[in-house]
PyMOL Python script that loads the backbone (N, CA, C, O; Angstrom):
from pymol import cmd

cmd.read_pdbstr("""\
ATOM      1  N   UNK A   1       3.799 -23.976  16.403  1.00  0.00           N
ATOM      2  CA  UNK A   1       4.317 -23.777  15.070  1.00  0.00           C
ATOM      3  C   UNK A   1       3.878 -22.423  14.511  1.00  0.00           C
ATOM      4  O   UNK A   1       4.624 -21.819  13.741  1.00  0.00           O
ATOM      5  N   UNK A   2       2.713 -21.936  14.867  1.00  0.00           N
ATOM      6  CA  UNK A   2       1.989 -20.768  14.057  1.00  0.00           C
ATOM      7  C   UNK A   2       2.949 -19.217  14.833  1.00  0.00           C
ATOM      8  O   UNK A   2       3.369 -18.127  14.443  1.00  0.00           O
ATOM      9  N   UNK A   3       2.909 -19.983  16.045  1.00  0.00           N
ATOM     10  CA  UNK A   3       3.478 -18.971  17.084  1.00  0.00           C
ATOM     11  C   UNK A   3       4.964 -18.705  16.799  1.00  0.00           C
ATOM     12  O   UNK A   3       5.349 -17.597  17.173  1.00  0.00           O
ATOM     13  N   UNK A   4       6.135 -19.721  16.045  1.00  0.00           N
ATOM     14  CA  UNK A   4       7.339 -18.951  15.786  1.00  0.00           C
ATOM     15  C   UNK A   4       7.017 -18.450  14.315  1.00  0.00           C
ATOM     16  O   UNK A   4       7.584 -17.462  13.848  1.00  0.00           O
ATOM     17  N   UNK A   5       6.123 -19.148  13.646  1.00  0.00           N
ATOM     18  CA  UNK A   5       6.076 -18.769  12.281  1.00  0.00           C
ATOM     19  C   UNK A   5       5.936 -17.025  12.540  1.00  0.00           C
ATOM     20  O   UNK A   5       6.758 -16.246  12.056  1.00  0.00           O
ATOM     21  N   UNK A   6       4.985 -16.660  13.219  1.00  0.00           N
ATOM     22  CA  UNK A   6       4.795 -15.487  13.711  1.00  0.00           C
ATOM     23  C   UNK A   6       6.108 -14.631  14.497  1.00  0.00           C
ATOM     24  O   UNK A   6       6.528 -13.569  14.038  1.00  0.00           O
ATOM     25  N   UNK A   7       6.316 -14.866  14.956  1.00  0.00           N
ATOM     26  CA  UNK A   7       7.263 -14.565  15.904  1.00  0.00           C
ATOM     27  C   UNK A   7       8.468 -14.077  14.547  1.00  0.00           C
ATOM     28  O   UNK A   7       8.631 -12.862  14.439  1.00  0.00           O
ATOM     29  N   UNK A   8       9.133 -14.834  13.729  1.00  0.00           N
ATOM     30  CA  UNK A   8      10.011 -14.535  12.635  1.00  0.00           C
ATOM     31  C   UNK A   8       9.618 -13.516  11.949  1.00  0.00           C
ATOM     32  O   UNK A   8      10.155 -12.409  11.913  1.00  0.00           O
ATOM     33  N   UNK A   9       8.002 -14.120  10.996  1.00  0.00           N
ATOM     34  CA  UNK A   9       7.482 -12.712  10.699  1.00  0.00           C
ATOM     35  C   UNK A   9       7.651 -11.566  11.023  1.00  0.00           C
ATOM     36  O   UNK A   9       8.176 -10.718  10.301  1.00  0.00           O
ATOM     37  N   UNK A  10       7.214 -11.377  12.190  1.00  0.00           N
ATOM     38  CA  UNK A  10       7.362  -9.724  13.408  1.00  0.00           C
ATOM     39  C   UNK A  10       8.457  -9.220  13.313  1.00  0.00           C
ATOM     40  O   UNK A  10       8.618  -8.055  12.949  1.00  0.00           O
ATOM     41  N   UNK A  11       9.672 -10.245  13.717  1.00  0.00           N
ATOM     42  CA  UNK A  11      11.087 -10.046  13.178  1.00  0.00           C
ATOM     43  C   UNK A  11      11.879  -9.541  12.583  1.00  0.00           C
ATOM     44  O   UNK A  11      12.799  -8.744  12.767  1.00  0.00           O
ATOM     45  N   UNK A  12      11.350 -10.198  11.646  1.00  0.00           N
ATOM     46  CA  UNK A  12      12.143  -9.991  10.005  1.00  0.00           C
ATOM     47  C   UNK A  12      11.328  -8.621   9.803  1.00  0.00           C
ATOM     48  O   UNK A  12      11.875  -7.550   9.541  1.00  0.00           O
ATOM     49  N   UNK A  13       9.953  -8.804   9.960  1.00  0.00           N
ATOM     50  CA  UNK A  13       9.250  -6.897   9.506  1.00  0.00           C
ATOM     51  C   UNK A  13       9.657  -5.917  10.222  1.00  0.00           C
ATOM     52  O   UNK A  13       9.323  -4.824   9.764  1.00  0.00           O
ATOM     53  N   UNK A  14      10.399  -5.881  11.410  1.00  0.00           N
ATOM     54  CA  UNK A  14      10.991  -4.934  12.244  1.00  0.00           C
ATOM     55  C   UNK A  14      12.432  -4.504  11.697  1.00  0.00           C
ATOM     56  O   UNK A  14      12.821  -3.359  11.463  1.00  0.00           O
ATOM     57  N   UNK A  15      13.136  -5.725  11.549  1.00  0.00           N
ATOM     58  CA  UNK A  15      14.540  -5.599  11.299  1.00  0.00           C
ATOM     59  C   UNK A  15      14.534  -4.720   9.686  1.00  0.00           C
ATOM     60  O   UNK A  15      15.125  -3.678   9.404  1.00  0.00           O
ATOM     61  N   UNK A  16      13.575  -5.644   8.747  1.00  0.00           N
ATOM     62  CA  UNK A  16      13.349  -4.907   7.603  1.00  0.00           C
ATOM     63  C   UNK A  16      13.141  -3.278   6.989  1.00  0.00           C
ATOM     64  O   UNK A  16      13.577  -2.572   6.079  1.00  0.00           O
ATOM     65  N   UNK A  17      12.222  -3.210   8.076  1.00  0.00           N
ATOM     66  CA  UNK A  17      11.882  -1.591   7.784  1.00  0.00           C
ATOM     67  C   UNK A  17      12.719  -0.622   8.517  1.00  0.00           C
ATOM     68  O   UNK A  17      12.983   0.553   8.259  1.00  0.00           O
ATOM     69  N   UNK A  18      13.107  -1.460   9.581  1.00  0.00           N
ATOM     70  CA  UNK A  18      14.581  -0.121   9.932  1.00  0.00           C
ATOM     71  C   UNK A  18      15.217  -0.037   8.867  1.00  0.00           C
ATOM     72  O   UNK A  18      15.231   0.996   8.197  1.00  0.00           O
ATOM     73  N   UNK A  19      15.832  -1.094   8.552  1.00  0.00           N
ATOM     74  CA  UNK A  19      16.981  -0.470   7.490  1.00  0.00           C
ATOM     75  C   UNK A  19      16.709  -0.333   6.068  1.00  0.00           C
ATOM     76  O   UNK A  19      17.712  -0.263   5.358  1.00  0.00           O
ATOM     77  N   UNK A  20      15.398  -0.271   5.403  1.00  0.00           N
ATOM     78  CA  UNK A  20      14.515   0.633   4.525  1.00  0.00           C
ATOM     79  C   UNK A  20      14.487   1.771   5.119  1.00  0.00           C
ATOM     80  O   UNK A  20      14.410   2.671   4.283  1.00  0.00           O
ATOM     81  N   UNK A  21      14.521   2.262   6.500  1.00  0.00           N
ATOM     82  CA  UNK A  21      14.391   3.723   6.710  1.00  0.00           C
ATOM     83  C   UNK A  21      15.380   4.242   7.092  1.00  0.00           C
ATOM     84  O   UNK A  21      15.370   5.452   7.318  1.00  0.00           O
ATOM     85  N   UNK A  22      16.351   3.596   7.249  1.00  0.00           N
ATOM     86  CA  UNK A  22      18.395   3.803   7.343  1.00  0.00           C
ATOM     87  C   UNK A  22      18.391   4.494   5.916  1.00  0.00           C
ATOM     88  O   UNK A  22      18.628   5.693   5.767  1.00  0.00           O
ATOM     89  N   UNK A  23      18.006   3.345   4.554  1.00  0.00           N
ATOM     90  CA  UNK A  23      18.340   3.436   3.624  1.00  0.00           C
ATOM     91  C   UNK A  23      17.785   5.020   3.080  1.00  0.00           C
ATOM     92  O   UNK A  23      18.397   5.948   2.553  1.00  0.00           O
ATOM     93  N   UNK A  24      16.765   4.900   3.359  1.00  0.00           N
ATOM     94  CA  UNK A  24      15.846   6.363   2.861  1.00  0.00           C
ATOM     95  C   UNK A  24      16.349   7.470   3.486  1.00  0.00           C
ATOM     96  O   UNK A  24      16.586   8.464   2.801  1.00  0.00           O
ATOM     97  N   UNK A  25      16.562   7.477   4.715  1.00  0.00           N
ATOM     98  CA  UNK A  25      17.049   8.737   5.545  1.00  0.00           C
ATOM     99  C   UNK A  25      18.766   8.741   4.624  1.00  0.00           C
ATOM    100  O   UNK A  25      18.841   9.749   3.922  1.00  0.00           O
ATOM    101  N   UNK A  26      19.619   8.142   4.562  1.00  0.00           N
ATOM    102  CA  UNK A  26      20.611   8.451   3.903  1.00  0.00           C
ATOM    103  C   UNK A  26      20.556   8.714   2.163  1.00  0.00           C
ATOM    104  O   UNK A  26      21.478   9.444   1.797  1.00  0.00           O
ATOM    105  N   UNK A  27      19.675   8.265   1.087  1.00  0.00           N
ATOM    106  CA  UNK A  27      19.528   9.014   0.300  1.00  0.00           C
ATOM    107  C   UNK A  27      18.614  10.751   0.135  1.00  0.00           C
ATOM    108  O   UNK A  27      18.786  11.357  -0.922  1.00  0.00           O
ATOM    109  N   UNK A  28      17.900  11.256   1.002  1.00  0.00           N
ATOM    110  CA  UNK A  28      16.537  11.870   1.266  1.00  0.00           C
ATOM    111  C   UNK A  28      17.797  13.002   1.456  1.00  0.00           C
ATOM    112  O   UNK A  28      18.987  12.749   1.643  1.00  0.00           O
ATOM    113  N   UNK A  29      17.091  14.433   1.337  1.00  0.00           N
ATOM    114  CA  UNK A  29      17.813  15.384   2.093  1.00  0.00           C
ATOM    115  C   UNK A  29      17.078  15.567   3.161  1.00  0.00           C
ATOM    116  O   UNK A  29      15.934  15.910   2.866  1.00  0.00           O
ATOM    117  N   UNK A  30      17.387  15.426   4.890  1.00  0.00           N
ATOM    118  CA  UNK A  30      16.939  15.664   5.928  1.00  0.00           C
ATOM    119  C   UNK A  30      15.994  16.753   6.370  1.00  0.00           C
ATOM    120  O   UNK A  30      14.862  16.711   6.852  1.00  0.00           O
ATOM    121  N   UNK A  31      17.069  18.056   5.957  1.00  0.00           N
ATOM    122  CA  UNK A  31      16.049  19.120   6.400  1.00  0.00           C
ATOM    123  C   UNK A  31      15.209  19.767   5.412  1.00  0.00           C
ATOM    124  O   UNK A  31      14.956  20.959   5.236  1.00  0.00           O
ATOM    125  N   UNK A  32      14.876  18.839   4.876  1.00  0.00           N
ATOM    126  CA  UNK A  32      13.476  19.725   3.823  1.00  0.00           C
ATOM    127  C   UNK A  32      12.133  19.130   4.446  1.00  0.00           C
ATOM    128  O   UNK A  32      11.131  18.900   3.768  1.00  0.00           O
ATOM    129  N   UNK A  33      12.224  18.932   5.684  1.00  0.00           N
ATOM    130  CA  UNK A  33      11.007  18.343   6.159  1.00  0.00           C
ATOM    131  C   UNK A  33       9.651  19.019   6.238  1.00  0.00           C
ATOM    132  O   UNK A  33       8.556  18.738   5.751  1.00  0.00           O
ATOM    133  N   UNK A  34      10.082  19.989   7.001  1.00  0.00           N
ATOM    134  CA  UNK A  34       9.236  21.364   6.991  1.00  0.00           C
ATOM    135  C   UNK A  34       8.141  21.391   5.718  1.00  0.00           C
ATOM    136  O   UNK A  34       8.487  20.676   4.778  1.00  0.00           O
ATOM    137  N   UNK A  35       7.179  21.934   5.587  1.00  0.00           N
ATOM    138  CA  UNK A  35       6.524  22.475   4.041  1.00  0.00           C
ATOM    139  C   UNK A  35       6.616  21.773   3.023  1.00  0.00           C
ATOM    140  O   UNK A  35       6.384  22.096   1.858  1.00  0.00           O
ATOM    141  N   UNK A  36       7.056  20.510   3.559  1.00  0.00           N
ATOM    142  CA  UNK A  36       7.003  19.707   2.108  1.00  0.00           C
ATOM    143  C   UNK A  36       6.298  18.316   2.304  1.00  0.00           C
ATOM    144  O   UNK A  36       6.599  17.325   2.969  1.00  0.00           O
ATOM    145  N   UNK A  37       5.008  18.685   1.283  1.00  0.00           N
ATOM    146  CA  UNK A  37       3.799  17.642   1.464  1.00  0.00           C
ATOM    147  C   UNK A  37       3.924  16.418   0.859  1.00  0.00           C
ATOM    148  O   UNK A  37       3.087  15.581   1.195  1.00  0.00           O
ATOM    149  N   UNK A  38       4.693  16.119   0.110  1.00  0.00           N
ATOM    150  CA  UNK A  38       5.811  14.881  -0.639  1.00  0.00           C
ATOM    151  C   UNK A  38       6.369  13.992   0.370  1.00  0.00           C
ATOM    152  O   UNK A  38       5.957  12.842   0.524  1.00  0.00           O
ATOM    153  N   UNK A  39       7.409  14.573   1.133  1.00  0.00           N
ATOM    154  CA  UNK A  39       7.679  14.060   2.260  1.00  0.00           C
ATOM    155  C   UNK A  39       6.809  13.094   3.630  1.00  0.00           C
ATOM    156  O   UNK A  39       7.039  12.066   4.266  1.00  0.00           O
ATOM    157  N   UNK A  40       5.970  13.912   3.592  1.00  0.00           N
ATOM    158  CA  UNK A  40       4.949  13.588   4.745  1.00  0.00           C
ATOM    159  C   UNK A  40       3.831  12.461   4.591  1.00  0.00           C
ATOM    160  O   UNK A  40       3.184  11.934   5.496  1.00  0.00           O
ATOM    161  N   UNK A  41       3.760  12.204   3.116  1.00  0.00           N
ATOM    162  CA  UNK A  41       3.101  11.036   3.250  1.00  0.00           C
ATOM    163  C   UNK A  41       3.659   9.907   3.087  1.00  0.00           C
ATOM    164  O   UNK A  41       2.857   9.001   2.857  1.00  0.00           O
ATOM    165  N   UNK A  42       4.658   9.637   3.118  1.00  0.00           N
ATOM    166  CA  UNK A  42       6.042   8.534   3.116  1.00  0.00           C
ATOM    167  C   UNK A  42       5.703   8.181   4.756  1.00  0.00           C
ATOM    168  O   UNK A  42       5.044   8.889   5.516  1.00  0.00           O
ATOM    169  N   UNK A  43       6.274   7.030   5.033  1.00  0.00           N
ATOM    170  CA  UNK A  43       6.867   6.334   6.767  1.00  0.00           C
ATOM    171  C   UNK A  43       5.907   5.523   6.883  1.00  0.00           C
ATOM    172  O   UNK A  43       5.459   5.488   8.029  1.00  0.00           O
ATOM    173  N   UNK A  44       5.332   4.750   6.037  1.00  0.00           N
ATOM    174  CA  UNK A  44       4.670   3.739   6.233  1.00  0.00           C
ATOM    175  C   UNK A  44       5.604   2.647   6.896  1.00  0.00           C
ATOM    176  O   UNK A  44       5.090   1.792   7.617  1.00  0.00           O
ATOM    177  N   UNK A  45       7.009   2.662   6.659  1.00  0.00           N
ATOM    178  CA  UNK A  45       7.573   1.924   7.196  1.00  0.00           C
ATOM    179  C   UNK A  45       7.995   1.880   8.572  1.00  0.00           C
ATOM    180  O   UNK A  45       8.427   0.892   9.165  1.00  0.00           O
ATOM    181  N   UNK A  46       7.831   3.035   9.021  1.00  0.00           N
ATOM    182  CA  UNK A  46       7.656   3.454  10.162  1.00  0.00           C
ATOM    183  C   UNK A  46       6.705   2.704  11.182  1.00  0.00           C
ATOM    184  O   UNK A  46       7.074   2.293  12.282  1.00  0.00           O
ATOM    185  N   UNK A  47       5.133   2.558  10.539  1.00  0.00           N
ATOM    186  CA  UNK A  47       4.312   2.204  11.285  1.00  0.00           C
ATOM    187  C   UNK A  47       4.247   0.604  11.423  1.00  0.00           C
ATOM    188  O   UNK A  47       3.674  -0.140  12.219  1.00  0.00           O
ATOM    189  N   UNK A  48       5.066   0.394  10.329  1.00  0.00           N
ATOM    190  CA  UNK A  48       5.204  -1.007  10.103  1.00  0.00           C
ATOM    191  C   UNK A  48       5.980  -2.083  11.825  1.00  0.00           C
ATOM    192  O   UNK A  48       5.684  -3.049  12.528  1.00  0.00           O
ATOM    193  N   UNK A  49       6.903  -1.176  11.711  1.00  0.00           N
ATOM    194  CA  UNK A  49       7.911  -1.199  13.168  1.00  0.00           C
ATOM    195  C   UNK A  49       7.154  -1.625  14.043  1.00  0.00           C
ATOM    196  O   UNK A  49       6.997  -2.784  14.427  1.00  0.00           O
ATOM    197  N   UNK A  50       6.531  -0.420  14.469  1.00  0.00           N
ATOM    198  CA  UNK A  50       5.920  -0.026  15.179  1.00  0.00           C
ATOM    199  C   UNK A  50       4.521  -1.121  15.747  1.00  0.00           C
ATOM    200  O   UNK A  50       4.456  -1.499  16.916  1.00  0.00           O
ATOM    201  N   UNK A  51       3.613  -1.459  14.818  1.00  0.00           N
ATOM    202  CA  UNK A  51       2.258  -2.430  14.826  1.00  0.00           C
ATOM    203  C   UNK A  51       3.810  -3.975  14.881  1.00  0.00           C
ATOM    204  O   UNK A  51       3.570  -4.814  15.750  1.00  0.00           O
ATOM    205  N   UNK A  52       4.697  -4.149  14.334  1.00  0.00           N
ATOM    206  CA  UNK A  52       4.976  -5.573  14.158  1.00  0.00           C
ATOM    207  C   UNK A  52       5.693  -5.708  15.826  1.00  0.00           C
ATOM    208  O   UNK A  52       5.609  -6.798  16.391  1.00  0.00           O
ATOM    209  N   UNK A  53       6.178  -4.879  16.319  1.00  0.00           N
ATOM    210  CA  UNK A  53       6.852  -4.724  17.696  1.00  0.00           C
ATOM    211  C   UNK A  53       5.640  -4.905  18.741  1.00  0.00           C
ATOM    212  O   UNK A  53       5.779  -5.823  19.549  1.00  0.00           O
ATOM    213  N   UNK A  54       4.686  -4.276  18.800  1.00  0.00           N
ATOM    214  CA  UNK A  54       3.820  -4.577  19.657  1.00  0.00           C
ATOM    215  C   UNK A  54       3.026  -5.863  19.422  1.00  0.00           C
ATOM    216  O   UNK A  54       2.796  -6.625  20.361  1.00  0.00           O
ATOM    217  N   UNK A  55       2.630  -6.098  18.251  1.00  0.00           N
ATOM    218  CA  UNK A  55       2.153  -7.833  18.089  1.00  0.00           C
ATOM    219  C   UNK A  55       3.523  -8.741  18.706  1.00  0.00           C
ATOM    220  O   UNK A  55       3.473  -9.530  19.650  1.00  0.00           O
ATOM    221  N   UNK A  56       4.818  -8.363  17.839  1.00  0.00           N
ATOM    222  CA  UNK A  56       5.456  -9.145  18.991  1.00  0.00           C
ATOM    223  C   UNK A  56       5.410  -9.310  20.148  1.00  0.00           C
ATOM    224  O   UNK A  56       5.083 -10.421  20.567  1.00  0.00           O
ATOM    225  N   UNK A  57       5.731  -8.229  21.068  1.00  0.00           N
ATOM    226  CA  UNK A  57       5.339  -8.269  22.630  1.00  0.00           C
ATOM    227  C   UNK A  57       3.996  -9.429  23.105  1.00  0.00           C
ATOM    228  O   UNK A  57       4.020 -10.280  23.993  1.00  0.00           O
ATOM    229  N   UNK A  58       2.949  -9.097  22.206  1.00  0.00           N
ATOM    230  CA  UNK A  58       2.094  -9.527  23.038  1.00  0.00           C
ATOM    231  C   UNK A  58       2.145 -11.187  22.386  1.00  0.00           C
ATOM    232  O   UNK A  58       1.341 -11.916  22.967  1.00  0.00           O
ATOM    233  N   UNK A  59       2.777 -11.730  21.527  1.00  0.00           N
ATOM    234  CA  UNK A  59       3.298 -13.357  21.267  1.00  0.00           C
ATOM    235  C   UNK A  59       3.738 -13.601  22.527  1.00  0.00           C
ATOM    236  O   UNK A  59       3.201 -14.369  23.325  1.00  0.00           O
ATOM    237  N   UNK A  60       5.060 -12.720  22.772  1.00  0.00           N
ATOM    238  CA  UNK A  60       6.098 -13.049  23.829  1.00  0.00           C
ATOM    239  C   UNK A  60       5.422 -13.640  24.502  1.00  0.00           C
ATOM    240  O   UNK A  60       5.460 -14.869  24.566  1.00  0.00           O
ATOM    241  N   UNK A  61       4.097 -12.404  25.628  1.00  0.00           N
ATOM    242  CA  UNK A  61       3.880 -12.910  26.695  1.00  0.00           C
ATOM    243  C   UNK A  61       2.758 -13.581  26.747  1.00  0.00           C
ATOM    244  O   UNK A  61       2.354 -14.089  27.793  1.00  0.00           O
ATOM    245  N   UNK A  62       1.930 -13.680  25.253  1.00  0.00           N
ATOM    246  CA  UNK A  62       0.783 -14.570  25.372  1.00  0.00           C
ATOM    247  C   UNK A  62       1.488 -16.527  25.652  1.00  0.00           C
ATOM    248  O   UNK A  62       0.848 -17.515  26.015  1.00  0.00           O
ATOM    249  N   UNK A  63       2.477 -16.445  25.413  1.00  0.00           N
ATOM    250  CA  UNK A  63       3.089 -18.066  25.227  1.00  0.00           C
ATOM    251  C   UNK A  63       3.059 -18.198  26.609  1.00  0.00           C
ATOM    252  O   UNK A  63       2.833 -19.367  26.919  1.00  0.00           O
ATOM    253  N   UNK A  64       3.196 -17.476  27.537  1.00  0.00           N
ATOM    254  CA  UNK A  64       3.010 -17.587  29.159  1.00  0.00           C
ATOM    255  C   UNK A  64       2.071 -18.085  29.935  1.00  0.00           C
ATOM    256  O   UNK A  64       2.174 -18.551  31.070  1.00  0.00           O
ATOM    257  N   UNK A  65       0.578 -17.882  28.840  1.00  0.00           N
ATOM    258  CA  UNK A  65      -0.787 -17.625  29.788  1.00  0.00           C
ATOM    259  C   UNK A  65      -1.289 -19.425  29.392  1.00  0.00           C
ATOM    260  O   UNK A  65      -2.330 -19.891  29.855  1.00  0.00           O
TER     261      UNK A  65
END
""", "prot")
cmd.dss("prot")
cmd.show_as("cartoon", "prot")
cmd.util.cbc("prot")
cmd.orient("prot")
C-alpha cells in the first residue's frame, strides 16, 4: 500500500513539474539566460523531476528484491 501510494506520488511530481516548466518556458523570454541572476535561481522544478524519477526507479526495482 505505502509502495503505490509512493509510486503515484513520484508520478504525479514528475508529470507535474514538467508541465510547470512547459508552462514557464512558454511565458519566460528564452534567450535572456545569459547574465541574468533572476533567472538562475528559478528550476527548482527541475530538480524536483529529477530526485522524484530516481526514487521512482529505485520503488520499481526495490518491489523485486
Amino acid at each position: 500500500m505505502i509502495t503505490g501510494f509512493l509510486t503515484f506520488l513520484f508520478f504525479f511530481a514528475i508529470v507535474g513539474s514538467i508541465l510547470y516548466g512547459r508552462k514557464l518556458i512558454k511565458t519566460e523570454k528564452v534567450d535572456a539566460v545569459f547574465g541574468n541572476p533572476e533567472r538562475s535561481k528559478g528550476g527548482i522544478h527541475w530538480v524536483i523531476v529529477g530526485s522524484s524519477f530516481l526514487l521512482l526507479l529505485g520503488v520499481f526495482f526495490m518491489e523485486d528484491v
